[in-house]
N, C-alpha and C positions, 0 to 999 in steps of 0.2 A: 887161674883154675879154681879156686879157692870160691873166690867171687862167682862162676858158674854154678859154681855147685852148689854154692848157699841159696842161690835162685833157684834150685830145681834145675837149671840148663844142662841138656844131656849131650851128650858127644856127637850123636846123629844127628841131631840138632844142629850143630857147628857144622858139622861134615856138610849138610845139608844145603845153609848157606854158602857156605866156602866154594861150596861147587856153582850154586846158581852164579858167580862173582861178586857176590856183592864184596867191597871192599869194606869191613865193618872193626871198632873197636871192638875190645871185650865191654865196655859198658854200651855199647850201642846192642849187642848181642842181646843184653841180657833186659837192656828195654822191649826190644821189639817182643823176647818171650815173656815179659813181664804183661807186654797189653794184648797177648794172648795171636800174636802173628806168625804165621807158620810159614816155613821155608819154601812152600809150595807158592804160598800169595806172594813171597818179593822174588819167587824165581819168575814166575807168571809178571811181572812187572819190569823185569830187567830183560824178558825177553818184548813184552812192545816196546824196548827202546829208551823208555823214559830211566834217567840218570837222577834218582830220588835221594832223600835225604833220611836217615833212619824217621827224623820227627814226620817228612813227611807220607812214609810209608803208616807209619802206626795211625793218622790222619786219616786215610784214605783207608783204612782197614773200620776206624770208629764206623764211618761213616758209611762204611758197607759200598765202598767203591771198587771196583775190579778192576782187571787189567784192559779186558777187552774194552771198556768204555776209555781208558786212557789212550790204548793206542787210538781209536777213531779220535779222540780229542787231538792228539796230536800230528795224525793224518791232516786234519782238517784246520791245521793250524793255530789252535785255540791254545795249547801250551808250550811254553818254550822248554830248553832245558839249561837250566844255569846254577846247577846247583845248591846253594842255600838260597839266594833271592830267589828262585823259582815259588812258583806260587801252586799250588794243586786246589786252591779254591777255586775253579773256575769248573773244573772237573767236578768236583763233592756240589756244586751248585745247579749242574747238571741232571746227577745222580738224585739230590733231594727235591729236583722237580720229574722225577719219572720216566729223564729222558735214555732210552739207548743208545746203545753206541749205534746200531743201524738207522736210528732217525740222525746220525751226528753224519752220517756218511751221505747217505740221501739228501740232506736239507745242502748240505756240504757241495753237492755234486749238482746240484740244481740251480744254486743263488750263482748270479756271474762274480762274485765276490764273496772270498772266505766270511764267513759269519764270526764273531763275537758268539761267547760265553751268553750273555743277556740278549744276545740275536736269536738265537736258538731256542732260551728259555719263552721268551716273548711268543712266539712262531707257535713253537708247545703250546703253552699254553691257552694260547686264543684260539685252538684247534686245526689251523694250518698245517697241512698233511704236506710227504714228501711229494707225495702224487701230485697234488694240487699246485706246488711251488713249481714242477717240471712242466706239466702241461701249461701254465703261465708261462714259462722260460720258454719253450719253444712253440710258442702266439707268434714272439716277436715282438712284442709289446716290449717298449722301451724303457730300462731303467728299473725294472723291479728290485728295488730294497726290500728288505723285511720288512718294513715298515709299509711299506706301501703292499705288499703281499697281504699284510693283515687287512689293512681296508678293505681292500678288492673283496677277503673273505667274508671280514665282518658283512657287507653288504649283499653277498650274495652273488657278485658279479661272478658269470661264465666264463669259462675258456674261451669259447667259440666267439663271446662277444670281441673278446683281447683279438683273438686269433685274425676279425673281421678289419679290426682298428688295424692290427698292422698289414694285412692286403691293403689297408685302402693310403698307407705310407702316409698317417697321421699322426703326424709325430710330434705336432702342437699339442698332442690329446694326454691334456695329465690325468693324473689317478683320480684325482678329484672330476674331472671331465668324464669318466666313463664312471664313476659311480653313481654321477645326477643324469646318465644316459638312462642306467640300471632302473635309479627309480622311477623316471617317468617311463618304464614301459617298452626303452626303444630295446630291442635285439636285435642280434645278430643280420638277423632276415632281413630287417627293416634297413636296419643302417646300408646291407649288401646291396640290395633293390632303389636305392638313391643312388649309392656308387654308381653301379650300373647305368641309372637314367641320366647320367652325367654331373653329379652333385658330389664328386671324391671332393670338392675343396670344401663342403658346406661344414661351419661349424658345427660346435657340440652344442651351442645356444640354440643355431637353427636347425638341428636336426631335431630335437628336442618340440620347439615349435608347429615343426612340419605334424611331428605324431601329435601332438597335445590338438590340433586341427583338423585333424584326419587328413590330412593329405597323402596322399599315395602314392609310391612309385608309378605305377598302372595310372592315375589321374595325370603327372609331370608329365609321361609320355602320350597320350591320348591328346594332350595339348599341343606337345611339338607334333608331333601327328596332322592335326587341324589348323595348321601353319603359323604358332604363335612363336615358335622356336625355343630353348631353353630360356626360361625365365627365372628371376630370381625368386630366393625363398620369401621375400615379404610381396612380389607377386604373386605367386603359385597360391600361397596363402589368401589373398585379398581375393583371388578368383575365385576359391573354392567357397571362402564365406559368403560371397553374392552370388553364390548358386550354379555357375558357370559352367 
């Protein structure tokens, strides 16, 4: 008691804790009111669940981290709870790149795989929206990592384009394959209107080719039309260069 009281530590104070449960020494008490941590911030903390450590409570308070960001962190699997080896840096790493707990939950609910601490911060960072990860996730498009989410974005590639790829149940087509679709120009339309004229097998090479020549969906058929029947892409090409 002695010790409380040479700190300033008041009774409602104790009370305070005691009730939120934290299970606390008198010198843990008298840390947390020494780095200025109020009974309110580790009640708010014991109720998302997480089973903290006084050092890590006082951590997570420097660092202007709240509780609501913790429970989505450990929603979404990013913290474990194991007592002193538990780590709350993955959180404060979080918090010091600007992320919410509602981008933890979205990004979370989107990826077909829990994310990483530095999955998340990456995603952030490079401006990858929860939006943006969901509407890719349900394309159908295969396999999207974060990592591969960022490219797509970096590059600009559409939804609609993802969305096209997996109607056409191209599933040889890696991210690197739709983002050299992106920059030569093909979309959605274009890649659709081949499907259609019977060219779902044609690579990303030759789909590529087919636009960089102007060839057309509307030209492919106008030819099986005029009894030449489906031809290949280095045909369709060689006809339309000689004017056909």
């Amino acid at each position: 008691m002695i010790a409380l009281h040479d700190h300033g530590v008041s009774a409602e104070f104790v009370r305070q804790l005691t009730e939120s449960g934290a299970k606390l020494t008198t010198a843990q008490i008298i840390e947390l009111h020494d780095h200025g941590v109020t009974a309110e911030f580790v009640r708010n903390l014991r109720e998302s669940g997480a089973q903290l450590t006084a050092g890590q409570i006082i951590e997570l308070h420097e660092h202007g981290t709240g509780a609501d960001l913790m429970r989505s962190a450990r929603e979404a699997g990013i913290t474990r709870d194991a007592g002193t080896d538990a780590s709350v840096s993955p959180v404060i790493a979080l918090h010091d790149h600007g992320i919410d707990p509602q981008f933890v939950r979205d990004m979370a609910e989107a990826l077909p795989r829990k994310p990483t601490a530095d999955e998340l911060i990456r995603l952030h960072d490079q401006g990858v929206s929860p939006e943006f990860a969901k509407l890719a996730a349900r394309s159908g498009f295969a396999e999207l990592t974060p990592d591969r989410l960022i490219k797509l974005h970096e590059h600009g590639v559409s939804v609609e384009l993802l969305e096209q790829i997996a109607r056409s149940h191209r599933a040889s087509f890696s991210t690197d394959d739709v983002v050299r679709l992106h920059e030569h120009g093909v979309d959605a339309s274009f890649l659709g209107s081949f499907d259609a004229a019977g060219y779902g097998t044609a690579s990303a090479d030759e789909i590529i080719q087919l636009h960089e020549h102007g060839v057309t969906a509307d030209y492919a058929r106008r030819l099986q039309a005029e009894g030449f029947g489906t031809l290949s892409v280095n045909q369709l090409i060689k006809m339309k260069d000689h004017g056909v």
